[in-house]
C-alpha positions in Angstrom: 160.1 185.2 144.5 163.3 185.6 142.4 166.0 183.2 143.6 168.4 186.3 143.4 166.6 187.9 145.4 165.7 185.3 147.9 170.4 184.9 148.2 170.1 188.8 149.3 167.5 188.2 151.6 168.1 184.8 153.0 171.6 183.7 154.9 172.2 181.0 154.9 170.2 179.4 152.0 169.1 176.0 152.3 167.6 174.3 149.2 166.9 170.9 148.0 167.1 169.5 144.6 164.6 166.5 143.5 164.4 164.8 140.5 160.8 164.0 138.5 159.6 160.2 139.5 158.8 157.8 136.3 155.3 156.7 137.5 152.6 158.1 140.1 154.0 156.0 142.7 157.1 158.0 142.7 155.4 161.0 143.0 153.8 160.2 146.1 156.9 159.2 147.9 158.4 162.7 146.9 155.5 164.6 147.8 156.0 162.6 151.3 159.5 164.2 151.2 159.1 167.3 150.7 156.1 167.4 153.7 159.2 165.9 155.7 161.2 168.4 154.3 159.1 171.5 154.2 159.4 172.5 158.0 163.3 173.4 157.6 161.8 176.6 155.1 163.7 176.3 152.2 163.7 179.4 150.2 163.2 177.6 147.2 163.6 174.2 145.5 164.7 172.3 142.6 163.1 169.8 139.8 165.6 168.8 137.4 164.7 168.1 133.6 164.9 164.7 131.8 165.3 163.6 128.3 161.5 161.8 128.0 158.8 163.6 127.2 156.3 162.1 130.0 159.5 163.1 132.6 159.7 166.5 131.4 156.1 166.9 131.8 155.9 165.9 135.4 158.8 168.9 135.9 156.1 171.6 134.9 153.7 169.7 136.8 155.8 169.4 140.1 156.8 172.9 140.0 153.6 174.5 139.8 152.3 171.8 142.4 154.9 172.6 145.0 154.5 176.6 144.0 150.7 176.2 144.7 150.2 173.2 147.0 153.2 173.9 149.4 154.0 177.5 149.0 157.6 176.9 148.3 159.2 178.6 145.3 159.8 176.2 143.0 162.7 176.3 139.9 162.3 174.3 136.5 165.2 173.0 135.3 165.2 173.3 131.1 167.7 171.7 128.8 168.7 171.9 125.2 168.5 168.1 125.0 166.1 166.5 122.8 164.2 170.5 122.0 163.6 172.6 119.6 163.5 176.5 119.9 159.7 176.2 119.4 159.9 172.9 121.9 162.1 175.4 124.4 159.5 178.2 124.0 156.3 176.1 124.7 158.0 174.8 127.6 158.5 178.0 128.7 155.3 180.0 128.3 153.6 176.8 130.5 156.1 177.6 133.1 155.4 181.2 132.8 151.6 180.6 132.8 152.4 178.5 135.9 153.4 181.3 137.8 157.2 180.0 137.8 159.5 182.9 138.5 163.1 180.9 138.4 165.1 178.7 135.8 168.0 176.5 136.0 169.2 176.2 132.3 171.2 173.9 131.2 172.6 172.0 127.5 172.0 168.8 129.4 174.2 165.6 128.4 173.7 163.6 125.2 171.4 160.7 125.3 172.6 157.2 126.3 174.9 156.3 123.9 175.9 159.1 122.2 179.6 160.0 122.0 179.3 163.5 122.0 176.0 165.9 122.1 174.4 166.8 119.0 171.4 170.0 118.9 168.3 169.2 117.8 167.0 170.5 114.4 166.4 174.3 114.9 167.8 173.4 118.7 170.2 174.8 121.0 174.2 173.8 121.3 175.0 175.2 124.6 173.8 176.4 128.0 174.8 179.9 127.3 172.4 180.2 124.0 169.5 178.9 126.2 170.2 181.7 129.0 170.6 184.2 126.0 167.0 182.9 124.9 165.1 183.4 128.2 166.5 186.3 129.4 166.0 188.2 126.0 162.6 187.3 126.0 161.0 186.1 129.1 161.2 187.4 132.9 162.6 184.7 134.6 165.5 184.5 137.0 167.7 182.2 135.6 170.5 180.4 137.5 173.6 178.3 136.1 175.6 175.0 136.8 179.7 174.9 137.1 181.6 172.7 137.6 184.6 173.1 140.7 186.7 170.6 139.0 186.1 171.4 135.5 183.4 170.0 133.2 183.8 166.5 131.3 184.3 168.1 128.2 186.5 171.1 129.2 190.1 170.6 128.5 191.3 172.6 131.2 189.8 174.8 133.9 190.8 177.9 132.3 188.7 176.9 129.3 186.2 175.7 131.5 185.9 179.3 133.6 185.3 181.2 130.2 182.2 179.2 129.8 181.0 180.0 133.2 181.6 183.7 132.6 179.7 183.6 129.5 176.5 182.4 131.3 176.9 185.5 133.8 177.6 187.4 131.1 174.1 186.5 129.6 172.1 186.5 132.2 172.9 184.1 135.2 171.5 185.5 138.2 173.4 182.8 140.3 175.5 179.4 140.0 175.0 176.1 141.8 177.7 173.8 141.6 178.0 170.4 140.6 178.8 167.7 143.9 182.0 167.7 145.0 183.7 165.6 148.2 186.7 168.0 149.2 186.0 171.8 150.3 189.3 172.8 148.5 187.5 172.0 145.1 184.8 175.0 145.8 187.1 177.3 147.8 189.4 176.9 144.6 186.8 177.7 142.5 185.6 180.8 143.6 188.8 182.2 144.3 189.0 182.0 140.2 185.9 182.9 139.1 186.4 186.3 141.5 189.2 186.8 140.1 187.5 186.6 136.7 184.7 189.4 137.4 182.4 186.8 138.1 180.2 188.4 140.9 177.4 186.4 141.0 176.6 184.0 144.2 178.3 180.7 143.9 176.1 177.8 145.4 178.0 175.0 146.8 176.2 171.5 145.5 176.1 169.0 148.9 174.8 165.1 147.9 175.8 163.5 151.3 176.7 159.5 150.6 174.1 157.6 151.7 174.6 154.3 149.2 177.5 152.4 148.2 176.3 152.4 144.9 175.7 155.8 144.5 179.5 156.6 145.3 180.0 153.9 142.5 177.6 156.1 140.3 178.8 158.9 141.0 182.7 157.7 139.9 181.8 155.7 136.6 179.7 159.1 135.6 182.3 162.2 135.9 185.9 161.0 136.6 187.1 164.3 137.3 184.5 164.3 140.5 187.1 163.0 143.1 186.5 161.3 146.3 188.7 161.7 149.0 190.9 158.1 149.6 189.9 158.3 153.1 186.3 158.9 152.1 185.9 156.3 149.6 187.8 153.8 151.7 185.8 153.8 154.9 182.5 153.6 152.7 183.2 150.5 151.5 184.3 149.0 154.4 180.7 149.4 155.8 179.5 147.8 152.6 177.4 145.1 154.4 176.3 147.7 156.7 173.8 150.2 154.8 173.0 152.3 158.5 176.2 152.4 158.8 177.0 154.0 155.4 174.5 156.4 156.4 176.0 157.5 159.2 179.2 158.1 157.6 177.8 159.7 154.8 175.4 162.2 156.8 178.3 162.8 159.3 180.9 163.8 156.6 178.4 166.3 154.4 177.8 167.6 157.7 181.7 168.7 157.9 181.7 169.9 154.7 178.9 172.0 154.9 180.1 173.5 158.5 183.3 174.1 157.0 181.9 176.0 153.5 179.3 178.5 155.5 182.4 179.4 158.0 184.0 180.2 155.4 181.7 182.4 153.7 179.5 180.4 151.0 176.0 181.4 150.6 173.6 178.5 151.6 174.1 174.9 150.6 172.1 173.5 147.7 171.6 169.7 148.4 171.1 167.2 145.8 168.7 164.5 147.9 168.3 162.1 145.5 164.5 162.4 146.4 165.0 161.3 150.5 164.5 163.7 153.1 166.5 162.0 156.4 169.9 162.4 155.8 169.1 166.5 154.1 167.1 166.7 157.4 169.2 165.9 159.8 172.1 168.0 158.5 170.1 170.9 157.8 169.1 170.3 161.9 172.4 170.4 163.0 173.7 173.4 160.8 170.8 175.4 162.4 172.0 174.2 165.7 175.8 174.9 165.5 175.3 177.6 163.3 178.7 177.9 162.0 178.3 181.0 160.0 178.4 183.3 163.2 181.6 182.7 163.5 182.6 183.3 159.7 186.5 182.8 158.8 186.6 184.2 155.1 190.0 183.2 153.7 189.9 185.8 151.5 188.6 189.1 150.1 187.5 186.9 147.0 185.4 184.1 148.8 184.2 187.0 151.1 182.0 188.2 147.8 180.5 184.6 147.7 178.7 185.7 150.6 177.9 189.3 149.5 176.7 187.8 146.4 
């Protein structure tokens, strides 16, 4: 199934975003997440893309395994990084012959060490000229990131939105945001991409703090990703308490995501960092409380995130 389709059908849309394991050991303990995971029915799921070639494999392979194997619908991520057009195309055609109906595409960042990203010989600059490629020629539905504070190369947001609206323009089908810690980011975010013509639906990204070091991770990789004081401050004072740290963590994505389907976003696309307990038990509660019957949309302009 199209992703688009599956936003039109599917209110609200829970999904789950996994990243490719290095060995075969890794690979079992995600296929033991996702059987944890597969009860709660996501309409589809994610496999991001990395830079090796042996890690890029194992993304065609886990998407056609969770496709066949699992029966969920499964979306490739696919980045300019590292590819020729020839590299992208081959890439592509196995995901086609896969039976692989959605794409996340992305320029992806430059390799460790690298000040700035450089295309590959007969390779791709940017996101949008990898959307332009698949959509001209292939008949995938293909979905794109932004970024609700900006991206790490944008100089301002303004610049930053005419980047996004040249991936709809292309062909997005949808957007899944990057993580962010404070609803305002998102809410902010769609009130100017409406306000651009940007109609598409606008996926909130979720990663719910479960690990001191992530949140350290998380701050060394994209400054402009803030964490609320508060936040920040009562994770590390459970810093020699890791349940604890779960708790918190679980509790506050939980607020956040209560808060963004009252107020109109589509679904929640959560970034799991390959562990299904604290995705589970906030996709539990959501379906319990079910905060999107009673819907408070702000405004006309976030009421379209809905209507996609």
């Amino acid at each position: 199934m199209k992703i688009s389709d599956a936003l039109r059908t599917t209110f609200p849309c829970f999904s789950f975003e996994f990243f490719p394991p290095r060995n075969d050991e890794g690979t079992a303990a995600l296929v033991e997440t996702l059987t944890r995971l597969r009860p709660l029915n996501p309409p589809f799921v994610s496999v991001t893309y990395g830079a090796g070639g042996s890690t890029r494999q194992r993304t065609v392979e886990l998407v056609s395994r969770f496709k066949v194997d699992f029966g969920i619908e499964a979306m490739a991520h696919l980045t300019c990084v590292g590819s020729s057009r020839a590299d992208l195309r081959a890439t592509l055609n196995r995901l086609a012959a896969a039976g692989i109906d959605n794409i996340m595409a992305l320029r992806g960042d430059a390799p460790k060490g690298a000040s700035e990203f450089v295309p590959s010989p007969d390779g791709l600059a940017h996101a949008t000229d990898l959307i332009e490629l698949i959509t001209r020629d292939y008949a995938f539905d293909v979905g794109g990131a932004c970024y609700p504070e900006g991206h790490p190369e944008s100089p301002d947001l303004t610049h930053d939105l005419e980047w996004v609206a040249r991936k709809v323009a292309v062909g997005a089908k949808f957007l899944v945001t990057q993580a962010f810690f404070d609803n305002i980011h998102y809410f902010a975010f769609v009130e100017r991409a409406r306000a651009r013509g940007i109609t598409v639906p606008i996926i909130p990204g979720i990663m719910p703090i479960t690990d001191l070091r992530v949140m350290r991770r998380i701050m060394e990789l994209d400054p402009r990703t803030t964490i609320p004081d508060a936040l920040k401050r009562d994770i590390e004072r459970r810093a020699e308490n890791p349940e604890a740290v779960v708790e918190l963590g679980v509790a506050y994505a939980t607020l956040q995501c209560e808060e963004l389907l009252r107020c109109g976003a589509p679904g929640v696309h959560f970034y799991t960092l390959n562990r299904s307990p604290a995705t589970s038990a906030i996709v539990s509660a959501l379906r319990i409380t079910q905060p999107w019957l009673n819907a408070r949309l702000p405004s006309p302009a976030l009421a379209q995130t809905a209507a996609g």
